[in-house]
Chimera marker file (.cmm) of the C-alpha trace (Angstrom):
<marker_set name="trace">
<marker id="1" x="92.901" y="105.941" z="109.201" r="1" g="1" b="0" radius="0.5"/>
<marker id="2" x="92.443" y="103.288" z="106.995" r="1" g="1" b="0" radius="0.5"/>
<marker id="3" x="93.521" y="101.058" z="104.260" r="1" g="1" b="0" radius="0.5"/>
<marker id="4" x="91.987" y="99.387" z="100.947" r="1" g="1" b="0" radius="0.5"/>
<marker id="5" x="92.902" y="97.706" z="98.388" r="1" g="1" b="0" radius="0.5"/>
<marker id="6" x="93.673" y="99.373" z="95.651" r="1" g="1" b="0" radius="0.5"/>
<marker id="7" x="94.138" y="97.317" z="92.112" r="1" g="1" b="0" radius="0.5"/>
<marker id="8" x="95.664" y="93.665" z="91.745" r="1" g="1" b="0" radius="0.5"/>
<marker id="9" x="98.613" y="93.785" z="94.141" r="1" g="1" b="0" radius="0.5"/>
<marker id="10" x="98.449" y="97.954" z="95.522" r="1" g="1" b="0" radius="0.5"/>
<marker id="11" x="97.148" y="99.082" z="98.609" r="1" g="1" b="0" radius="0.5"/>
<marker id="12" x="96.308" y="102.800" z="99.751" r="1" g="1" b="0" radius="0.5"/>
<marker id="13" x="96.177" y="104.090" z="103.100" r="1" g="1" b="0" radius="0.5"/>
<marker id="14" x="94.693" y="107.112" z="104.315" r="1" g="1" b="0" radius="0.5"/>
<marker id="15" x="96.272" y="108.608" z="107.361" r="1" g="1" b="0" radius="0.5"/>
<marker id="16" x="93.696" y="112.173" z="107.050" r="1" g="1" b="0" radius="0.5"/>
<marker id="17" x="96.002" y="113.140" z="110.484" r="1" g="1" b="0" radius="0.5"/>
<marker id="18" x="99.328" y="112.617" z="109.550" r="1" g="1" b="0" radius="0.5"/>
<marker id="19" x="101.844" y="114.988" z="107.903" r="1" g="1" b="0" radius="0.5"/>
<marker id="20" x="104.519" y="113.837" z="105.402" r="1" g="1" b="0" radius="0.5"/>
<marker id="21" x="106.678" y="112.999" z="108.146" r="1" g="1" b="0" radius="0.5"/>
<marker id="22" x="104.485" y="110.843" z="109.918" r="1" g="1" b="0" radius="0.5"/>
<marker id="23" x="103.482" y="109.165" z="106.353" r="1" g="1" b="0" radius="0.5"/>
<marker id="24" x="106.976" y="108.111" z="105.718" r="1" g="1" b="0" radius="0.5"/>
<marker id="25" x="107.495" y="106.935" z="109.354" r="1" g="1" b="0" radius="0.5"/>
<marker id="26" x="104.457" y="104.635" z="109.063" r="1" g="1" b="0" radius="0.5"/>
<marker id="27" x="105.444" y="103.608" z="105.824" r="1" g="1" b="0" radius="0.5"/>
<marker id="28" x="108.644" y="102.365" z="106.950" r="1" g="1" b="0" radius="0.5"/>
<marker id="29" x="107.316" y="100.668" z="109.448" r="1" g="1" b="0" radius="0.5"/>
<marker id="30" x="105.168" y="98.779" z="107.395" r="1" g="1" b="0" radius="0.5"/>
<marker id="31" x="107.696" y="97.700" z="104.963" r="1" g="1" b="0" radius="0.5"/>
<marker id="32" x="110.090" y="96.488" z="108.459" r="1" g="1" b="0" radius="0.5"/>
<marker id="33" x="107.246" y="94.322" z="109.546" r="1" g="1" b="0" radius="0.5"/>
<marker id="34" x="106.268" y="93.006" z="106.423" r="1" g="1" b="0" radius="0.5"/>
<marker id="35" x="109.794" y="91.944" z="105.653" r="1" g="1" b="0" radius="0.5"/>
<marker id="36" x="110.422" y="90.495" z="108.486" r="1" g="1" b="0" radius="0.5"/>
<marker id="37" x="106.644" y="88.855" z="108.978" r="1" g="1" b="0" radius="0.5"/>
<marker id="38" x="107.781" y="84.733" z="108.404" r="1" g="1" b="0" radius="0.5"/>
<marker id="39" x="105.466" y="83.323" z="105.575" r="1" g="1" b="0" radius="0.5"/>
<marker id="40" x="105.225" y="79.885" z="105.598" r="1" g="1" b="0" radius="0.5"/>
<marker id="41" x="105.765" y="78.035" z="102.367" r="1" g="1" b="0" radius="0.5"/>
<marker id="42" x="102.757" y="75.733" z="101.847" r="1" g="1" b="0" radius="0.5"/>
<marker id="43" x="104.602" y="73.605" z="99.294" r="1" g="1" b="0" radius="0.5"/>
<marker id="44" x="107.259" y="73.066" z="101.150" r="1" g="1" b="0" radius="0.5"/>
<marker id="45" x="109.396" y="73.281" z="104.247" r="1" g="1" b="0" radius="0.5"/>
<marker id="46" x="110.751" y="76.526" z="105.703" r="1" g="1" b="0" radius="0.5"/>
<marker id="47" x="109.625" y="79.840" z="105.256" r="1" g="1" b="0" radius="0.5"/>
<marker id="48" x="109.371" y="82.556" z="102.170" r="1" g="1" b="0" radius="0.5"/>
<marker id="49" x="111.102" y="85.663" z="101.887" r="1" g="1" b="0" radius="0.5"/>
<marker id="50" x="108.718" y="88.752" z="100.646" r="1" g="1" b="0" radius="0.5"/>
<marker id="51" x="109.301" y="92.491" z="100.133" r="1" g="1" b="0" radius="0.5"/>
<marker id="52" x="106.828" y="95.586" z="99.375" r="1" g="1" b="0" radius="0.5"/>
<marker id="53" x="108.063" y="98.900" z="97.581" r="1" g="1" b="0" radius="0.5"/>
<marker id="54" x="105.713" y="102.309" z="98.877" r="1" g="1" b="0" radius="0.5"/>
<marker id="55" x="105.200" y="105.496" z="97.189" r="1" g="1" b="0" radius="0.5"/>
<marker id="56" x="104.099" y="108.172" z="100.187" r="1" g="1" b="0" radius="0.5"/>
<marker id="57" x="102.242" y="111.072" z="99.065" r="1" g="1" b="0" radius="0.5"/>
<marker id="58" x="100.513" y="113.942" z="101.193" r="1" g="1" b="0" radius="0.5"/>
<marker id="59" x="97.669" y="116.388" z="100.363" r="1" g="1" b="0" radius="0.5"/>
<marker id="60" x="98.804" y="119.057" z="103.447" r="1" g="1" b="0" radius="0.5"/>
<marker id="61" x="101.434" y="121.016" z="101.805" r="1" g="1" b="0" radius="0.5"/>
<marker id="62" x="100.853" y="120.360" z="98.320" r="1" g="1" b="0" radius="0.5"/>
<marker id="63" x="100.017" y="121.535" z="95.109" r="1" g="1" b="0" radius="0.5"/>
<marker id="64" x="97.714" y="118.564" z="94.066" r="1" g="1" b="0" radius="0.5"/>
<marker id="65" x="93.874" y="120.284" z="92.786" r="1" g="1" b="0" radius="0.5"/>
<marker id="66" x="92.580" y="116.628" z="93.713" r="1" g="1" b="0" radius="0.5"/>
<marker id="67" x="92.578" y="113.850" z="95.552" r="1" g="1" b="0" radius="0.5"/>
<marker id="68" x="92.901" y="111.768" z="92.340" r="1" g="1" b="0" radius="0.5"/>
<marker id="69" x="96.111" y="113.857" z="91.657" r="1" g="1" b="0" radius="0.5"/>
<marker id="70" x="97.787" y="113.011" z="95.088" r="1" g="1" b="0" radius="0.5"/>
<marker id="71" x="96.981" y="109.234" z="94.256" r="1" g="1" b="0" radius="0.5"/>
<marker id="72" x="98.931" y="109.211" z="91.193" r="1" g="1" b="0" radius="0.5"/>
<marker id="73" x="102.192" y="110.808" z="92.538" r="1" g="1" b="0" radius="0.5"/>
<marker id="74" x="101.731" y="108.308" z="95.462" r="1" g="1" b="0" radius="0.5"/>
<marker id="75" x="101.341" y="105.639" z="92.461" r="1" g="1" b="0" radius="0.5"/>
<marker id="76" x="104.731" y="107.376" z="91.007" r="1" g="1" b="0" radius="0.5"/>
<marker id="77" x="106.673" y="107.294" z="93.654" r="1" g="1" b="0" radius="0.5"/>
<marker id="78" x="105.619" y="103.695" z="94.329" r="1" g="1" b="0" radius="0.5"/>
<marker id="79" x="106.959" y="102.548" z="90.719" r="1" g="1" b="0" radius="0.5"/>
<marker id="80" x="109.940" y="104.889" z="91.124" r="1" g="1" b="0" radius="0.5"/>
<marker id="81" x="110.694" y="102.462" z="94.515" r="1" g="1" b="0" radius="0.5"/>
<marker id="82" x="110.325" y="99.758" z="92.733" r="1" g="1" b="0" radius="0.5"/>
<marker id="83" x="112.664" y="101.198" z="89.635" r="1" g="1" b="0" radius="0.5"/>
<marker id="84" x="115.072" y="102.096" z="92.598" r="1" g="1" b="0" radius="0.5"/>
<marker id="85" x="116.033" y="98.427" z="93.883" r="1" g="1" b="0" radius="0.5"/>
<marker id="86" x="112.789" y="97.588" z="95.534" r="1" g="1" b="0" radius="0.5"/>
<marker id="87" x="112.121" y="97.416" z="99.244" r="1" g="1" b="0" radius="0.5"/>
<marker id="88" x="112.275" y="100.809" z="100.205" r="1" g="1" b="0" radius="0.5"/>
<marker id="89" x="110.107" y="104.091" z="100.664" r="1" g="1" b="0" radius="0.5"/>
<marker id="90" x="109.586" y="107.181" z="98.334" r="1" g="1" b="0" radius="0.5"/>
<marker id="91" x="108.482" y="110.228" z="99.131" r="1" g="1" b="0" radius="0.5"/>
<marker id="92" x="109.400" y="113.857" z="97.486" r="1" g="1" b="0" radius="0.5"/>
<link id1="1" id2="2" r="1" g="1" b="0" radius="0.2"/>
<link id1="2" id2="3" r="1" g="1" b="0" radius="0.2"/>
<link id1="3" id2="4" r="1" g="1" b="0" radius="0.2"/>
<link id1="4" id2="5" r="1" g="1" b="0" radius="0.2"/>
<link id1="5" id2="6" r="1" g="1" b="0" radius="0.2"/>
<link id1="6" id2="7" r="1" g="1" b="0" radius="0.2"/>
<link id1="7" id2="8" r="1" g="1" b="0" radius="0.2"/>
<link id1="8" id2="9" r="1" g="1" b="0" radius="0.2"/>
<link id1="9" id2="10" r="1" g="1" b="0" radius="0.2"/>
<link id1="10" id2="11" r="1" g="1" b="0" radius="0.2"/>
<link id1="11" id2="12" r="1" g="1" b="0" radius="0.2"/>
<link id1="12" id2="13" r="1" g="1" b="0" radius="0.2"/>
<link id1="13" id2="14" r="1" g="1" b="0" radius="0.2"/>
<link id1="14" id2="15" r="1" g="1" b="0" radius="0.2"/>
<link id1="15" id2="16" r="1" g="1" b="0" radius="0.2"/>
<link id1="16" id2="17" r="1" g="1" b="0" radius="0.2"/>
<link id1="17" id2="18" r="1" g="1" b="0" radius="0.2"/>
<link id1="18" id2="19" r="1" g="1" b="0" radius="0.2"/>
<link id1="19" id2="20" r="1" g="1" b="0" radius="0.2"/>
<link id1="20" id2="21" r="1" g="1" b="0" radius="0.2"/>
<link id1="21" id2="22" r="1" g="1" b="0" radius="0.2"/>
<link id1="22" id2="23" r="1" g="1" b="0" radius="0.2"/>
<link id1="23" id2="24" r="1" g="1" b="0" radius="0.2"/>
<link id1="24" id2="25" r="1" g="1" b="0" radius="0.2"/>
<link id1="25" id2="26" r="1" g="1" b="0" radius="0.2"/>
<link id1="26" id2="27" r="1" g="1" b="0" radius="0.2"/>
<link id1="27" id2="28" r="1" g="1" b="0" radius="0.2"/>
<link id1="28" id2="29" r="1" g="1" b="0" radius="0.2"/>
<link id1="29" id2="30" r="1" g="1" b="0" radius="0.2"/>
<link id1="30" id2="31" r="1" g="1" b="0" radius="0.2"/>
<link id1="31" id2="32" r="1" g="1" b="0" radius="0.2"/>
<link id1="32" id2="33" r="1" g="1" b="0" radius="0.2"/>
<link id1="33" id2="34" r="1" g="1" b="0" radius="0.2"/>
<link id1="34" id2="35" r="1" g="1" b="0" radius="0.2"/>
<link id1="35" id2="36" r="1" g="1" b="0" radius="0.2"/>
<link id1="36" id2="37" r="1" g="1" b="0" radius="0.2"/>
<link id1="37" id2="38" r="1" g="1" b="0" radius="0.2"/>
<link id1="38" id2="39" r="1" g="1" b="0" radius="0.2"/>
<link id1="39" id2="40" r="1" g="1" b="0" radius="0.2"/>
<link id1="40" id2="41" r="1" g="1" b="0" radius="0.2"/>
<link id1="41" id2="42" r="1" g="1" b="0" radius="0.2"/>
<link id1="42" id2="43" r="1" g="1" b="0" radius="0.2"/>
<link id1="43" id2="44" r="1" g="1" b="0" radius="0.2"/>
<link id1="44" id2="45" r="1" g="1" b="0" radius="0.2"/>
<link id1="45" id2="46" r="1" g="1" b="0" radius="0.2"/>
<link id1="46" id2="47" r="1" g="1" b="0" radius="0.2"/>
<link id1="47" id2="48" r="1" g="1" b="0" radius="0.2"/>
<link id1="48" id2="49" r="1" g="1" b="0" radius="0.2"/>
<link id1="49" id2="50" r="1" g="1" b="0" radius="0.2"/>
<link id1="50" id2="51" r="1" g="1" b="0" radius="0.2"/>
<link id1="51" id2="52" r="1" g="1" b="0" radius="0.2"/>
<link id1="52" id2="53" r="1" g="1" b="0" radius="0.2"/>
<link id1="53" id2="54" r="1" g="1" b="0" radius="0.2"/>
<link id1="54" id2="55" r="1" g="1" b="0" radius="0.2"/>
<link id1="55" id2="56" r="1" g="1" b="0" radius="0.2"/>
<link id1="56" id2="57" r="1" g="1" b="0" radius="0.2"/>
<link id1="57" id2="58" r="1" g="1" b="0" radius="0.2"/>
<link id1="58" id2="59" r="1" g="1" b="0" radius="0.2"/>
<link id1="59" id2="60" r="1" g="1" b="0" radius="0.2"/>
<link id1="60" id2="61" r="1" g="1" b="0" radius="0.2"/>
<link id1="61" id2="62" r="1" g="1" b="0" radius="0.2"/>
<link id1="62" id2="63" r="1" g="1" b="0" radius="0.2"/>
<link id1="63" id2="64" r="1" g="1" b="0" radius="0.2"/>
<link id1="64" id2="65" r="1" g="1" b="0" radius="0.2"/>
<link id1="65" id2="66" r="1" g="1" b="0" radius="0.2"/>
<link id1="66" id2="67" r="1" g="1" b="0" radius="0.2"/>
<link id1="67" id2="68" r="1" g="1" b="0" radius="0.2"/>
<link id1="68" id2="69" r="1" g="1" b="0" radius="0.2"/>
<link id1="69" id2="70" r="1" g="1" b="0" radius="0.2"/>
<link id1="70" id2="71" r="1" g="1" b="0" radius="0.2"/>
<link id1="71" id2="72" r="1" g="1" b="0" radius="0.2"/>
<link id1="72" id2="73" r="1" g="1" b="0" radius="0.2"/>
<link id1="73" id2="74" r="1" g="1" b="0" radius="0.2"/>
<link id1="74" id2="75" r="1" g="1" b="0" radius="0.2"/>
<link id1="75" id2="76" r="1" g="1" b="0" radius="0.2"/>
<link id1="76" id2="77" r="1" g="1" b="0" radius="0.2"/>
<link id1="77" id2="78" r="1" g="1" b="0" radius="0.2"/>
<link id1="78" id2="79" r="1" g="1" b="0" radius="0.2"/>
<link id1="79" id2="80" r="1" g="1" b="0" radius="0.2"/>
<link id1="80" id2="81" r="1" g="1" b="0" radius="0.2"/>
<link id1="81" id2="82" r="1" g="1" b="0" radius="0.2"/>
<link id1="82" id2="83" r="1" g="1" b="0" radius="0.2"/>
<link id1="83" id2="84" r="1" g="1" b="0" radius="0.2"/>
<link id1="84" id2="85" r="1" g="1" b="0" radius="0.2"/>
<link id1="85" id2="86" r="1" g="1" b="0" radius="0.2"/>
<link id1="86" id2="87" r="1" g="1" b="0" radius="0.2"/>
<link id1="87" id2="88" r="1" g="1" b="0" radius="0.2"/>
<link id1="88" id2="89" r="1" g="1" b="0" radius="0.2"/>
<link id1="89" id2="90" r="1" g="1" b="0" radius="0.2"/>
<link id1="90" id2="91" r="1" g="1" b="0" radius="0.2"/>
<link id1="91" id2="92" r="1" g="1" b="0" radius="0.2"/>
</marker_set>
C-alpha cells in the first residue's frame, strides 16, 4: 500500500490487496479521522473544522484497459462527491 500526492490538493492510494469493499471501508475511515483530526488555527484561538470528498475506484472486477483509466473514474467519482454535498465516499 501506499499513498502520493497526486496534483494541487488530490491524493491517490494504492491498496494492490484490497477489493472494492475493502477500498470503500478504508476510505471511510480516512474521511472519519480526518474530520475529526483537531487542526489548530495558527491565527487564532480554537481549532478549524476540515472535510475531504473520495472517489474509490478498483482495477479487480473491472472493465478499465489501464491503469490511467481506473484513475480517472476514481478522479470522477471524487468530483461527483464533491458535486454530492461534500464529505462523503463514492464508489460505483
Amino acid at each position: 500500500d501506499f499513498v502520493a500526492r497526486y496534483g494541487g490538493e488530490e491524493f491517490v492510494v494504492v491498496l494492490p490487496d484490497t477489493d472494492k469493499v475493502g477500498a470503500v471501508q478504508t476510505a471511510e475511515r480516512i474521511r472519519q479521522n480526518y474530520k475529526n483530526h483537531k487542526i489548530k488555527n495558527l491565527t487564532g484561538e480554537g481549532f478549524l473544522q476540515s472535510t475531504c470528498s473520495l472517489g474509490v475506484a478498483t482495477l479487480k472486477g473491472s472493465s478499465f484497459a489501464t491503469i490511467d483509466e481506473m484513475i480517472e473514474h476514481a478522479d470522477k467519482n471524487l468530483y461527483t462527491a464533491k458535486k454530492s454535498g461534500r464529505d462523503r465516499v463514492i464508489a460505483d
